[in-house]
PyMOL Python script that loads the backbone (N, CA, C, O; Angstrom):
from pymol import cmd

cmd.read_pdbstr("""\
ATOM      1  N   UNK A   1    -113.097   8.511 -27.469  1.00  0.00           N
ATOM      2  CA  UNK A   1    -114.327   9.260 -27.557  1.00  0.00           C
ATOM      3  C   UNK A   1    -114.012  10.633 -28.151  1.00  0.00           C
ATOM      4  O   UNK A   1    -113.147  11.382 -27.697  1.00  0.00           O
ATOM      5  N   UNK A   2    -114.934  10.947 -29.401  1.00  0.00           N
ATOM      6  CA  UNK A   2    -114.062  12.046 -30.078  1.00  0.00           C
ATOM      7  C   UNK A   2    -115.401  13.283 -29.092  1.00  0.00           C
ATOM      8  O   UNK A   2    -116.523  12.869 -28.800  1.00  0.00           O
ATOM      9  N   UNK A   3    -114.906  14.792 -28.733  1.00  0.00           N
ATOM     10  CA  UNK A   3    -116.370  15.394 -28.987  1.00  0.00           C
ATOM     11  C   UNK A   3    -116.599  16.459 -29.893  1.00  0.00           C
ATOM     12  O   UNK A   3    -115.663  16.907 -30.556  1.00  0.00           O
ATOM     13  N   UNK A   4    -117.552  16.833 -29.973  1.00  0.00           N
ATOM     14  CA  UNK A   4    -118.131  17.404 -31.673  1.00  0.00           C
ATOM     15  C   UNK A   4    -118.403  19.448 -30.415  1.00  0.00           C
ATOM     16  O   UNK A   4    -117.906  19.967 -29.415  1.00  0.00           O
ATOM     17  N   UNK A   5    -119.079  19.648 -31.072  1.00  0.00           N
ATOM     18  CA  UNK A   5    -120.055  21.209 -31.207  1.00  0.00           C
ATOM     19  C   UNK A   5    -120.861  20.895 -30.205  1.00  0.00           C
ATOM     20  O   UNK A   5    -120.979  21.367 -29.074  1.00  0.00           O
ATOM     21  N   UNK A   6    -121.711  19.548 -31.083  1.00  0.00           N
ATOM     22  CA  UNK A   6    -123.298  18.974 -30.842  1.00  0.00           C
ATOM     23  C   UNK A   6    -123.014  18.846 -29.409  1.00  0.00           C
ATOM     24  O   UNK A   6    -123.838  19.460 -28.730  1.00  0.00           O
ATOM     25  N   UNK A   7    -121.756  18.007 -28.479  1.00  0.00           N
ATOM     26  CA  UNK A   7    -122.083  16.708 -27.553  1.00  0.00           C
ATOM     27  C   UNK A   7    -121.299  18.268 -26.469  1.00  0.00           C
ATOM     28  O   UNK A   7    -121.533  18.181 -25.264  1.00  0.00           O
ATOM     29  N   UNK A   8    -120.572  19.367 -26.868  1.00  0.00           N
ATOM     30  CA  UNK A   8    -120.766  20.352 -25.715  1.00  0.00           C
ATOM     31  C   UNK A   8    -122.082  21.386 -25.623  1.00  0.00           C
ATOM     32  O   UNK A   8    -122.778  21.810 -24.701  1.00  0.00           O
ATOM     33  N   UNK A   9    -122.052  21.537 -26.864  1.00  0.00           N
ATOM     34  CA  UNK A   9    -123.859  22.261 -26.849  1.00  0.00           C
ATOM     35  C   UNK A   9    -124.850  21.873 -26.556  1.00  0.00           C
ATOM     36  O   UNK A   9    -125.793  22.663 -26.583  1.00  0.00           O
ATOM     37  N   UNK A  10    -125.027  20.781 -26.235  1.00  0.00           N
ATOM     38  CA  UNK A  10    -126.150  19.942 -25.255  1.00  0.00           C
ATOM     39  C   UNK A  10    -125.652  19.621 -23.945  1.00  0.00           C
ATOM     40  O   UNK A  10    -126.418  19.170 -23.094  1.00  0.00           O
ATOM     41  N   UNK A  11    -124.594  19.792 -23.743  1.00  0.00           N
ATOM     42  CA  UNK A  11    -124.308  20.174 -22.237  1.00  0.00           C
ATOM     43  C   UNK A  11    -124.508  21.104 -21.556  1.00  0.00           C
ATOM     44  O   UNK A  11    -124.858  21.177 -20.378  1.00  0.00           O
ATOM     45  N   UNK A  12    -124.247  21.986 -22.426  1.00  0.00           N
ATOM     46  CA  UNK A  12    -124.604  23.247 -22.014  1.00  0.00           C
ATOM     47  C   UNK A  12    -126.211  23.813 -21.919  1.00  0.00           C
ATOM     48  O   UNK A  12    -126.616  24.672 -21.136  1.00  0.00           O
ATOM     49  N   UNK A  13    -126.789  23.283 -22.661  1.00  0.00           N
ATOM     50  CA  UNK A  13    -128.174  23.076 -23.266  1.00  0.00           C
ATOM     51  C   UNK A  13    -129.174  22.545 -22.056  1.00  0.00           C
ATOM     52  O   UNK A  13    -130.187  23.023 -21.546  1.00  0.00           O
ATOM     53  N   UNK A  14    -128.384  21.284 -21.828  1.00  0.00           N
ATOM     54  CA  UNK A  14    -128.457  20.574 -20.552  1.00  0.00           C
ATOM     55  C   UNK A  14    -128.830  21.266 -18.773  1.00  0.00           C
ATOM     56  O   UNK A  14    -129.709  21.194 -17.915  1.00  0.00           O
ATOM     57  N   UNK A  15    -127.371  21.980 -19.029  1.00  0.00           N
ATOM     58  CA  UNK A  15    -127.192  22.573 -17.575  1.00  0.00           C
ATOM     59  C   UNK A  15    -128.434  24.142 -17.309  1.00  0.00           C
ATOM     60  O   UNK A  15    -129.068  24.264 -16.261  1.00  0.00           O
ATOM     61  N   UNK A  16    -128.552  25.296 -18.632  1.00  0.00           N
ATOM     62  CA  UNK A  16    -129.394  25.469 -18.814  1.00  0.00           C
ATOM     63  C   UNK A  16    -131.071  25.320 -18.411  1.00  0.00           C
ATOM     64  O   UNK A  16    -131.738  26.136 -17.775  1.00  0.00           O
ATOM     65  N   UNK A  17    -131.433  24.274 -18.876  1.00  0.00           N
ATOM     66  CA  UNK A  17    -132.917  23.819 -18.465  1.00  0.00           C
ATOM     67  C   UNK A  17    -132.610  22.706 -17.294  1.00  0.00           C
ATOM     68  O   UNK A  17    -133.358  21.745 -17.109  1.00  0.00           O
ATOM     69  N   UNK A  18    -131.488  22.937 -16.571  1.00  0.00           N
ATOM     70  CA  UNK A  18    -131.278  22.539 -15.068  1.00  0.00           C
ATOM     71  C   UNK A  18    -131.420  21.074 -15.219  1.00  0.00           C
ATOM     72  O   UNK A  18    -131.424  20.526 -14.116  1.00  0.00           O
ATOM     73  N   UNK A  19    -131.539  20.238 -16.232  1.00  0.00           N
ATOM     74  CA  UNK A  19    -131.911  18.815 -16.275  1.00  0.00           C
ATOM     75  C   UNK A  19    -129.985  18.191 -15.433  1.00  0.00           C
ATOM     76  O   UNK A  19    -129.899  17.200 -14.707  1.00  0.00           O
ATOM     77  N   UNK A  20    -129.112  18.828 -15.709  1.00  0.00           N
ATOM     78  CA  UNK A  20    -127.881  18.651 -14.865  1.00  0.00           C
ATOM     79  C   UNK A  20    -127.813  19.807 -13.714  1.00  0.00           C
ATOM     80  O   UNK A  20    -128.804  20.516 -13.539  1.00  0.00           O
ATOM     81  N   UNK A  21    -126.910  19.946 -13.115  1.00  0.00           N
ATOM     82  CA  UNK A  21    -126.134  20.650 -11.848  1.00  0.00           C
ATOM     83  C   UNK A  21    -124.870  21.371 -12.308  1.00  0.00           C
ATOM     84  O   UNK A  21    -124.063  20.949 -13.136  1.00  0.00           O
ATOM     85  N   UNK A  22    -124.828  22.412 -11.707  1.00  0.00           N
ATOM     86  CA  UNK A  22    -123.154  23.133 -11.917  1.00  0.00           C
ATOM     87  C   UNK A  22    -122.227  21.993 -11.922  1.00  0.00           C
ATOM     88  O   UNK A  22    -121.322  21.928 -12.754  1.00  0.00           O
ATOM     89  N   UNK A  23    -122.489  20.728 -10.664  1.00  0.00           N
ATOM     90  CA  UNK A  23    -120.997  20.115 -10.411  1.00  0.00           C
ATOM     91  C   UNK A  23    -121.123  18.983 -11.363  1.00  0.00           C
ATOM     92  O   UNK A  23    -120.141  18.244 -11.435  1.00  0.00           O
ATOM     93  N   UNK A  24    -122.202  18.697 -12.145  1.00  0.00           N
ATOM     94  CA  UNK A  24    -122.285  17.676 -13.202  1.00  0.00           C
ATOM     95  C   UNK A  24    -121.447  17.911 -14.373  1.00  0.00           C
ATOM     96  O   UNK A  24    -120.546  17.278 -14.924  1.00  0.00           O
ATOM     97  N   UNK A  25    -122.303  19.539 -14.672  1.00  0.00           N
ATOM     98  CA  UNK A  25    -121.611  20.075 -15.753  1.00  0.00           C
ATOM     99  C   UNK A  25    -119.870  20.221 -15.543  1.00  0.00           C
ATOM    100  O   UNK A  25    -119.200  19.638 -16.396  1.00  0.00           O
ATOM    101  N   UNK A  26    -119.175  20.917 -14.527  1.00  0.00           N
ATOM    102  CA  UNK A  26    -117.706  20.726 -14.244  1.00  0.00           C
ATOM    103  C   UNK A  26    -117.371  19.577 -14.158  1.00  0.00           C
ATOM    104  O   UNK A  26    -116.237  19.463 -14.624  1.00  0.00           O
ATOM    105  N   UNK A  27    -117.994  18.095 -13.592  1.00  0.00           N
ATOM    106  CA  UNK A  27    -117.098  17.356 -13.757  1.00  0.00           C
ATOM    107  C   UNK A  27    -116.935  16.406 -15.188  1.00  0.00           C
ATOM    108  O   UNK A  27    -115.975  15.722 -15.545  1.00  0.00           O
ATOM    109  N   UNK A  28    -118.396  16.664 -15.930  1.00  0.00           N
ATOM    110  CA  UNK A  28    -118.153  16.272 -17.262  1.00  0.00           C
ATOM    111  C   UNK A  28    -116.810  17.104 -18.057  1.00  0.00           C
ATOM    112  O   UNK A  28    -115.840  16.646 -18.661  1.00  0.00           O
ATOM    113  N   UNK A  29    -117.085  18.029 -17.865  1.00  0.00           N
ATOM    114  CA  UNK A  29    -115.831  19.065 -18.533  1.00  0.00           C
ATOM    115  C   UNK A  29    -114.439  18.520 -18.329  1.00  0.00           C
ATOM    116  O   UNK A  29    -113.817  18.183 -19.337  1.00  0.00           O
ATOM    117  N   UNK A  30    -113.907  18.401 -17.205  1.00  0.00           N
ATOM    118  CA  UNK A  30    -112.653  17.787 -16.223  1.00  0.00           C
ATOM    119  C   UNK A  30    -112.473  16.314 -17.075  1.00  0.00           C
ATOM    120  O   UNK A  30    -111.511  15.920 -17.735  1.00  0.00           O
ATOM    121  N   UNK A  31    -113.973  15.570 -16.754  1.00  0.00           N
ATOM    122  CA  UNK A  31    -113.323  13.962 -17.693  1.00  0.00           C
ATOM    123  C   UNK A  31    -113.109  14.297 -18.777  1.00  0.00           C
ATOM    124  O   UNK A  31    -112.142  13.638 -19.160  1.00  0.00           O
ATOM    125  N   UNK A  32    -113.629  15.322 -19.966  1.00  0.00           N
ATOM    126  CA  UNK A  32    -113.432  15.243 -20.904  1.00  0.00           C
ATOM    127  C   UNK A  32    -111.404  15.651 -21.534  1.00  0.00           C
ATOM    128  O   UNK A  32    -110.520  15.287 -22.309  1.00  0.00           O
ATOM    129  N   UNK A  33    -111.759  16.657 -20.427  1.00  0.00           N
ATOM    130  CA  UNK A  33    -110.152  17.453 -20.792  1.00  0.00           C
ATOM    131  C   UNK A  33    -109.177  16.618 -20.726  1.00  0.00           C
ATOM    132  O   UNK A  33    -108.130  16.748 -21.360  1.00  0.00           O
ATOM    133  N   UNK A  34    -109.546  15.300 -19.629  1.00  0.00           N
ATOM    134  CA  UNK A  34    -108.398  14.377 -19.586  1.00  0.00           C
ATOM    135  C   UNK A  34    -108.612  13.163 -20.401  1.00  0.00           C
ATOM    136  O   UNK A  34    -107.729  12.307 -20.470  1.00  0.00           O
ATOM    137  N   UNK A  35    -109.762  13.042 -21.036  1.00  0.00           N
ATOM    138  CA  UNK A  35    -110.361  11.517 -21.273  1.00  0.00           C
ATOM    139  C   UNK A  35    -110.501  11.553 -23.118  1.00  0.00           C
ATOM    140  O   UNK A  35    -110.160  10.675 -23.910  1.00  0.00           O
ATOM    141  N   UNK A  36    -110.964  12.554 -23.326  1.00  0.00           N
ATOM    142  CA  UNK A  36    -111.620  12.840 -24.685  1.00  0.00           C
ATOM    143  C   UNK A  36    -110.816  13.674 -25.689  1.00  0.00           C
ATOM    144  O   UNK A  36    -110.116  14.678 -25.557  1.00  0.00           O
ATOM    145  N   UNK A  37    -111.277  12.642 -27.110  1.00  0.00           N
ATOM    146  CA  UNK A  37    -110.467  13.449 -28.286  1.00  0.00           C
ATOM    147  C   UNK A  37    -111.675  14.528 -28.431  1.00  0.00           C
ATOM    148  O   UNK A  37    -112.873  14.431 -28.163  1.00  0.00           O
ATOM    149  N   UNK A  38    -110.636  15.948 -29.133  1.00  0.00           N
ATOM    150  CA  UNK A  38    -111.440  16.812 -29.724  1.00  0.00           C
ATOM    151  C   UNK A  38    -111.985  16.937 -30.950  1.00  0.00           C
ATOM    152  O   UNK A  38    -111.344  17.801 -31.548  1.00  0.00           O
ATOM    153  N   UNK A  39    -112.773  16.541 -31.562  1.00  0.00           N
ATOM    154  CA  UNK A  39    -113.278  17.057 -33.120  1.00  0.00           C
ATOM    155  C   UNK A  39    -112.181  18.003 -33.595  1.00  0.00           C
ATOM    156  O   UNK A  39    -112.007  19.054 -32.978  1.00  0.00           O
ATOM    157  N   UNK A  40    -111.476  17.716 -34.589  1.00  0.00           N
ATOM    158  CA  UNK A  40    -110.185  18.159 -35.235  1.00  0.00           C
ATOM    159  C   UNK A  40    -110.437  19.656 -35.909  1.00  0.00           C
ATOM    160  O   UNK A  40    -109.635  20.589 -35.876  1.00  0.00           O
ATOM    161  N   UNK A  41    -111.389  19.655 -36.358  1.00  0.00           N
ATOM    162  CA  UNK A  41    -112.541  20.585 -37.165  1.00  0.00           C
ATOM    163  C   UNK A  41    -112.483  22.078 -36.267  1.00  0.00           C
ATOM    164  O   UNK A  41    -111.751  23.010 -36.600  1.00  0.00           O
ATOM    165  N   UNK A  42    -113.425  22.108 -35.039  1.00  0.00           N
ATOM    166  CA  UNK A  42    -113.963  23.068 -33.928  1.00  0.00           C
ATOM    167  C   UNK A  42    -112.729  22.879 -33.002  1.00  0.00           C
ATOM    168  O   UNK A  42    -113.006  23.555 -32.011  1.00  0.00           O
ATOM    169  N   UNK A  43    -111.546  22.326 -32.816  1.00  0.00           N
ATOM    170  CA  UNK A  43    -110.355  21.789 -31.506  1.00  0.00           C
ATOM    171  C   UNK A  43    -110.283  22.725 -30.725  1.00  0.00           C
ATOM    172  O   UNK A  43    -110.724  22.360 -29.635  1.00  0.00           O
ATOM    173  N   UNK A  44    -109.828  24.144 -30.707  1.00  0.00           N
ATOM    174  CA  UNK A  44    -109.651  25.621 -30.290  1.00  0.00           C
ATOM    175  C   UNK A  44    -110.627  25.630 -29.646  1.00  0.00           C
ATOM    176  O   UNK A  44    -110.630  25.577 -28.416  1.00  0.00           O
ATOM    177  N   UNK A  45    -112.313  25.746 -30.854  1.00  0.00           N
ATOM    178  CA  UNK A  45    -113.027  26.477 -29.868  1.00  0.00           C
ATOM    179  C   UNK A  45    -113.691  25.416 -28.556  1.00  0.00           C
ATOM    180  O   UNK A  45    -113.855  25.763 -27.387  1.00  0.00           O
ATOM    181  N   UNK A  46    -113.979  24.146 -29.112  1.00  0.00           N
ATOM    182  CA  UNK A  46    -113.877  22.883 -28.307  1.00  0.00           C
ATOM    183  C   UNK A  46    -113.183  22.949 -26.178  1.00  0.00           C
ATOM    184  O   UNK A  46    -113.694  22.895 -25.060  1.00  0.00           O
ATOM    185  N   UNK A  47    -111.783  23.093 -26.798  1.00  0.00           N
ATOM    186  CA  UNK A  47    -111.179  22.737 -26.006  1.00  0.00           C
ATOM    187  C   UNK A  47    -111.112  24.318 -24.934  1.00  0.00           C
ATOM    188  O   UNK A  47    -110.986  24.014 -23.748  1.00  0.00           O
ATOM    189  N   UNK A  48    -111.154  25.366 -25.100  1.00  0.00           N
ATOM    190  CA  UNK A  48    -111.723  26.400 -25.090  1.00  0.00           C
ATOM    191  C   UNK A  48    -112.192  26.129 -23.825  1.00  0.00           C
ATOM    192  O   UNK A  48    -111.695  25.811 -22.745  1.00  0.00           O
ATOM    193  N   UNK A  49    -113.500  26.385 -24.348  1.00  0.00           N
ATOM    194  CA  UNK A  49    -115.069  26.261 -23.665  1.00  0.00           C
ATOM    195  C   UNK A  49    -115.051  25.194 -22.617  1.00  0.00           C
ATOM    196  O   UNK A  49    -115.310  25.310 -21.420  1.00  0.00           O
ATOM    197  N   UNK A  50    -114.661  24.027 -23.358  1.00  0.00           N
ATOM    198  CA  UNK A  50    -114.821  22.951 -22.078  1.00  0.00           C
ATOM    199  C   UNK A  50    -113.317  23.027 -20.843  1.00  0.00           C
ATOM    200  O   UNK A  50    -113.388  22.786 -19.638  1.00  0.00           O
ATOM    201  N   UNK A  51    -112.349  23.337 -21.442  1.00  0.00           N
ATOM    202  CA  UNK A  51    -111.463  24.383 -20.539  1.00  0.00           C
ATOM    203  C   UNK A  51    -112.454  25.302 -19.328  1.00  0.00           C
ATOM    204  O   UNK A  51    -112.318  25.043 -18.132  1.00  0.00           O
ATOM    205  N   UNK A  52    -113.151  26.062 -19.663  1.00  0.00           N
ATOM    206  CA  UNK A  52    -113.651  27.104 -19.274  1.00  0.00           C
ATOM    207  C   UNK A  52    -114.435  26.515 -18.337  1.00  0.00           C
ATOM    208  O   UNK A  52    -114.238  26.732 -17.142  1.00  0.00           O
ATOM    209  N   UNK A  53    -115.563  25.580 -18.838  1.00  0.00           N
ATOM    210  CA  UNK A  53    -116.273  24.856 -18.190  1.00  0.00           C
ATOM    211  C   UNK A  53    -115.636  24.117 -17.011  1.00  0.00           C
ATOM    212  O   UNK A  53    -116.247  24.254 -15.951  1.00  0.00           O
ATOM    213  N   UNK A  54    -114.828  23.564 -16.987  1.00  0.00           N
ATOM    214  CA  UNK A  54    -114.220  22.891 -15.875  1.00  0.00           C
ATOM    215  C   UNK A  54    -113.567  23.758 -14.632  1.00  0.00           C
ATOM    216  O   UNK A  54    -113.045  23.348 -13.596  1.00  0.00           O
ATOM    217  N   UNK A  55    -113.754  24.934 -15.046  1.00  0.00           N
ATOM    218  CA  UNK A  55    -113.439  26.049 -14.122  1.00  0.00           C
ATOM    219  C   UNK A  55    -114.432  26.600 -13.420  1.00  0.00           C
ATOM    220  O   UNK A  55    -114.282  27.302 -12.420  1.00  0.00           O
ATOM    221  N   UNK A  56    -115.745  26.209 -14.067  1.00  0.00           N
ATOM    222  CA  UNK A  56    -116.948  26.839 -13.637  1.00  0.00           C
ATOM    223  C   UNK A  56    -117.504  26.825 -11.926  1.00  0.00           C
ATOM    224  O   UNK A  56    -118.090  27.754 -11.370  1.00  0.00           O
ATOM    225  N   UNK A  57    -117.244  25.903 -11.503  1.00  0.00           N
ATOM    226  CA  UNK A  57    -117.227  26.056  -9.956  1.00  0.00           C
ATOM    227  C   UNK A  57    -116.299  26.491  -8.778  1.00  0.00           C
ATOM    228  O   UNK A  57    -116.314  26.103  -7.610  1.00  0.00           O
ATOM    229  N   UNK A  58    -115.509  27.376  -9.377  1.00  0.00           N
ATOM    230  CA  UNK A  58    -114.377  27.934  -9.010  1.00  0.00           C
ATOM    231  C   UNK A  58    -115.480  29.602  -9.101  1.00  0.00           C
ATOM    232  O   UNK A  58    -116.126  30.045 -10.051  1.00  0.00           O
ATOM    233  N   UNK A  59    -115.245  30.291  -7.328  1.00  0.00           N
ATOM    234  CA  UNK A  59    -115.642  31.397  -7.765  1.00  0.00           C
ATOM    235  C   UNK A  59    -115.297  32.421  -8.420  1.00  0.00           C
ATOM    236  O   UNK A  59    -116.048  32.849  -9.297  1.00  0.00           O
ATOM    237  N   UNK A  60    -114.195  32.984  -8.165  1.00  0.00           N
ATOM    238  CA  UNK A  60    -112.990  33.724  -9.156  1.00  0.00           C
ATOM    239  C   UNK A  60    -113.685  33.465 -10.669  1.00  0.00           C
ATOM    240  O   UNK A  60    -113.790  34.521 -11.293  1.00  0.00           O
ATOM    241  N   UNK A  61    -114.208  32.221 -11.426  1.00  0.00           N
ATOM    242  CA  UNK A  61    -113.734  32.199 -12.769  1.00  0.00           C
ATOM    243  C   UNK A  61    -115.636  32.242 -12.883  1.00  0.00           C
ATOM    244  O   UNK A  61    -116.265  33.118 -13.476  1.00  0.00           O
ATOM    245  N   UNK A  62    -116.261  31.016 -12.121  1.00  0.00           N
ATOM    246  CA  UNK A  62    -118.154  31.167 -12.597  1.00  0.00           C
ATOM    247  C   UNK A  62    -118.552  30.686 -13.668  1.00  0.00           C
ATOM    248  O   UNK A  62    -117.864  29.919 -14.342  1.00  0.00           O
ATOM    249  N   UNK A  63    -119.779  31.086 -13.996  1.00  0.00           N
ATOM    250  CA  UNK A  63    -119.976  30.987 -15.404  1.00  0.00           C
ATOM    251  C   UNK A  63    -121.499  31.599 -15.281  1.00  0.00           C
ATOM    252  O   UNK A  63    -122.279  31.298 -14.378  1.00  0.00           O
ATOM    253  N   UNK A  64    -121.809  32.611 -16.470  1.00  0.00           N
ATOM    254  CA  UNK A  64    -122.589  33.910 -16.419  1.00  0.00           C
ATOM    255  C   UNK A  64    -123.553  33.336 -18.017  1.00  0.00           C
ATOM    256  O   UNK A  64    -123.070  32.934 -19.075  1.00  0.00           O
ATOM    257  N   UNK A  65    -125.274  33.534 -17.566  1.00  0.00           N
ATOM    258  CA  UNK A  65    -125.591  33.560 -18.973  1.00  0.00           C
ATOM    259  C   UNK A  65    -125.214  33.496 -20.135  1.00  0.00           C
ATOM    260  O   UNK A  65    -125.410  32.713 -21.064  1.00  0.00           O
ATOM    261  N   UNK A  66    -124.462  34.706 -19.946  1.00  0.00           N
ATOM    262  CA  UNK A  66    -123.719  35.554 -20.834  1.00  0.00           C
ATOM    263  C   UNK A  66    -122.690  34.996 -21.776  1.00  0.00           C
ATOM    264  O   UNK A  66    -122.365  35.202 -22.945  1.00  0.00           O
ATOM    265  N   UNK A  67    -122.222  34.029 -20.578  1.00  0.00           N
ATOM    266  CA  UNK A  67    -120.641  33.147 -20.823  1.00  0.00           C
ATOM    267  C   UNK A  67    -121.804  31.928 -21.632  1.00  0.00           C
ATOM    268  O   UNK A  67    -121.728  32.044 -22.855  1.00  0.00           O
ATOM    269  N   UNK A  68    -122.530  31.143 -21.313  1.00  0.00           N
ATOM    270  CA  UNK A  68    -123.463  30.593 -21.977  1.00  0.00           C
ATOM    271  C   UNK A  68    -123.815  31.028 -23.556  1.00  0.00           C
ATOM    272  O   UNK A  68    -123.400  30.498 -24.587  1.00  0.00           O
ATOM    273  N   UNK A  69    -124.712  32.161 -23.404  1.00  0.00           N
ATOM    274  CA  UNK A  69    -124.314  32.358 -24.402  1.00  0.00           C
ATOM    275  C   UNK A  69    -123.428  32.388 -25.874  1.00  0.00           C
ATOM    276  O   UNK A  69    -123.549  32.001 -27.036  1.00  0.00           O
ATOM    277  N   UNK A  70    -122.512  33.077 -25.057  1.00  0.00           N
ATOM    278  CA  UNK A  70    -121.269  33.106 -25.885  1.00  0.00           C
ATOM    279  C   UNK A  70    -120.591  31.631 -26.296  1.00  0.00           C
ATOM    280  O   UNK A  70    -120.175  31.336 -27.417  1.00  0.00           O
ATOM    281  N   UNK A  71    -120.587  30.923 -25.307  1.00  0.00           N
ATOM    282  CA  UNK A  71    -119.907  29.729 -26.047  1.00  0.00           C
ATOM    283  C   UNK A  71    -121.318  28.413 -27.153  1.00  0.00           C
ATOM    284  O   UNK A  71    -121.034  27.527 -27.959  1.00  0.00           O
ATOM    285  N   UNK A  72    -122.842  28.923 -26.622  1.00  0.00           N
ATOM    286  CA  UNK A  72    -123.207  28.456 -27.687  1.00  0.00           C
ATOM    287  C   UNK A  72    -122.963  29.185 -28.990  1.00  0.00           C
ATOM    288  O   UNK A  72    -122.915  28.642 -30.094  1.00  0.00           O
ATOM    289  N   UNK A  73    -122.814  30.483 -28.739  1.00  0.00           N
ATOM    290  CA  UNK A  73    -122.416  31.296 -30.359  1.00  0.00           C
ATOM    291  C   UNK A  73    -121.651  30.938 -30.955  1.00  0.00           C
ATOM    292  O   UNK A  73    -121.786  31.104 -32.167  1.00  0.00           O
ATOM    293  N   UNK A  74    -120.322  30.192 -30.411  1.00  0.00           N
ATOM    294  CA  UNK A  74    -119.185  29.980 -30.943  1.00  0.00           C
ATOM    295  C   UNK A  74    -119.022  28.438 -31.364  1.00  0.00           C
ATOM    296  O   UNK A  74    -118.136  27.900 -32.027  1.00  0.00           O
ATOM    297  N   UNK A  75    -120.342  27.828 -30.668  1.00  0.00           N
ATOM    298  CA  UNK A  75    -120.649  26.476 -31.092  1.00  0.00           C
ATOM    299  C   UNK A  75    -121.085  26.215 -32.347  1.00  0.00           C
ATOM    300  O   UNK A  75    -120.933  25.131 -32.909  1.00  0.00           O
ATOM    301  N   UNK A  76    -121.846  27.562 -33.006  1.00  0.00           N
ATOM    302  CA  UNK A  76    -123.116  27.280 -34.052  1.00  0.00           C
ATOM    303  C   UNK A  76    -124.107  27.400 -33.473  1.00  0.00           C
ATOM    304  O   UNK A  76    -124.946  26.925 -34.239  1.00  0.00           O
ATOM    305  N   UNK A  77    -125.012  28.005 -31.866  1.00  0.00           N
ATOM    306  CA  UNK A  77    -125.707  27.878 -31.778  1.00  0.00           C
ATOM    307  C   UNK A  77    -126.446  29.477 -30.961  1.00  0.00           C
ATOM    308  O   UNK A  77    -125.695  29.917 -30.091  1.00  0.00           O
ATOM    309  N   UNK A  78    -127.178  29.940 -31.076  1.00  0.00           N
ATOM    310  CA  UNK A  78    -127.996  30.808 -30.611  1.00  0.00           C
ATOM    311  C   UNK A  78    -128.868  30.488 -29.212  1.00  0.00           C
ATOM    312  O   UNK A  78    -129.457  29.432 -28.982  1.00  0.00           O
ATOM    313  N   UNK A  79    -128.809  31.536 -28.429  1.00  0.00           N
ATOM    314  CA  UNK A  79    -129.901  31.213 -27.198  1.00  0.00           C
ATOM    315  C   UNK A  79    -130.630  32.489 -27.480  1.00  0.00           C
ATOM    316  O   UNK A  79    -130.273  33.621 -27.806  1.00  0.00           O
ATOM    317  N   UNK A  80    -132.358  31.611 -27.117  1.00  0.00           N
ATOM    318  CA  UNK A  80    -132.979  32.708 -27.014  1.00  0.00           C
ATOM    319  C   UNK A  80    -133.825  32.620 -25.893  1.00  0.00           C
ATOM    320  O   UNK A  80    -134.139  31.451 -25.667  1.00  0.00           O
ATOM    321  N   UNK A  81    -134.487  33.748 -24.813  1.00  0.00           N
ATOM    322  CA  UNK A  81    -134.837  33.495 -23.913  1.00  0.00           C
ATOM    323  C   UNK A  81    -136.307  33.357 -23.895  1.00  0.00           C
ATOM    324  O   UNK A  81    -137.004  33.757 -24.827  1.00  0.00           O
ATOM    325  N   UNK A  82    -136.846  32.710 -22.685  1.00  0.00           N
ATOM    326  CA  UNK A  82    -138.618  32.444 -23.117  1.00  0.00           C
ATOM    327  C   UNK A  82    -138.899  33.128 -21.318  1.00  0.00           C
ATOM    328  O   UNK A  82    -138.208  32.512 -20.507  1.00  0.00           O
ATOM    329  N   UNK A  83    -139.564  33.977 -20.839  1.00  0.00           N
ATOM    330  CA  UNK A  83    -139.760  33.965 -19.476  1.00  0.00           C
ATOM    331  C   UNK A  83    -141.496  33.943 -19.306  1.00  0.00           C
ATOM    332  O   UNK A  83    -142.014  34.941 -19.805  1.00  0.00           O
ATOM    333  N   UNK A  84    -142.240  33.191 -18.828  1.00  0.00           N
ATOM    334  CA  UNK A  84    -143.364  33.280 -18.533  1.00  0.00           C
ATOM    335  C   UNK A  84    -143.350  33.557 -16.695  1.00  0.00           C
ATOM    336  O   UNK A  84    -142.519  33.300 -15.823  1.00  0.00           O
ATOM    337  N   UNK A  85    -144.724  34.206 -16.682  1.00  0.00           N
ATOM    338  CA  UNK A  85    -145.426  34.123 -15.714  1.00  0.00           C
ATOM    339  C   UNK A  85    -146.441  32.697 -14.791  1.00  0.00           C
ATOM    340  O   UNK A  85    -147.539  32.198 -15.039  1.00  0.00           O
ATOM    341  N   UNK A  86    -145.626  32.492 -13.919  1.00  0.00           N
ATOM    342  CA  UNK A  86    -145.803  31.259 -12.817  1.00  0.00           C
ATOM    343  C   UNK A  86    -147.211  31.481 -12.633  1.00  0.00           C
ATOM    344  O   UNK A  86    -147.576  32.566 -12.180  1.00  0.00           O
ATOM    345  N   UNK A  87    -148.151  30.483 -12.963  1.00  0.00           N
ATOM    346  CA  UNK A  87    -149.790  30.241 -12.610  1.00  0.00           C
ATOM    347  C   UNK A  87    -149.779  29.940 -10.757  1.00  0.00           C
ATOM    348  O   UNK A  87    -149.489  28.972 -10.055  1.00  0.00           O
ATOM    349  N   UNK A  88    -150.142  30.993 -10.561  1.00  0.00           N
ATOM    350  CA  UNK A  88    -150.227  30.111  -8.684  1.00  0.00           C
ATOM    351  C   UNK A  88    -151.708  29.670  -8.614  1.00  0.00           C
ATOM    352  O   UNK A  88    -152.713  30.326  -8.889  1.00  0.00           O
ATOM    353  N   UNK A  89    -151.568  28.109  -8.081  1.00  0.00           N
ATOM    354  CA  UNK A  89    -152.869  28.031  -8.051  1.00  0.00           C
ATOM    355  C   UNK A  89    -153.244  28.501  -6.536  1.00  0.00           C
ATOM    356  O   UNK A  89    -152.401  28.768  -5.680  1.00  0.00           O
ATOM    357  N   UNK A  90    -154.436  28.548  -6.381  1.00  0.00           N
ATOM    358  CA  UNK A  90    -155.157  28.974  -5.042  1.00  0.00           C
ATOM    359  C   UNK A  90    -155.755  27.737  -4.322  1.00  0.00           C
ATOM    360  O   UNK A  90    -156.357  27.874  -3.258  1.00  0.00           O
TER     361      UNK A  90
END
""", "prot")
cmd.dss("prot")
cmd.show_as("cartoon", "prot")
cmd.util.cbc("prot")
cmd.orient("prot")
């Protein structure tokens, strides 16, 4: 299983709009580090990030917007934020 940009930036993408969990996202990371080829292309920043990721439920290390951010930047990809106001109904 090779992975690309695309197949960690939708993980991340993923964990994000909460459709996964912190411990989903770490343990995808963990199979990958042991299981998965890297896209030869992105390998560094690849292996990197999902490095990083597999650390993420570790408090010492976390993982911050910010850190989000940054590794979609380094993916090819931009976050931008949307915050609305919650309708309460009555």
């Amino acid at each position: 299983m090779k992975i690309t940009n695309n197949e960690v930036a939708q993980k991340l993408i993923d964990y994000l709009y909460h459709r996964i969990t912190l411990k989903e996202l770490v343990n995808w990371a963990e199979t990958m580090m042991m299981e998965a080829e890297f896209d030869s292309v992105n390998f560094d920043t690849i292996r990197d990030i999902i490095t990083r990721l597999g650390l993420a439920d570790v408090k010492a290390f976390g993982i911050t917007l910010e850190d989000c951010e940054e590794f979609l930047n380094r993916l090819g990809y931009y976050m931008k934020v949307t915050v609305q106001e919650r309708l309460v109904s009555v």
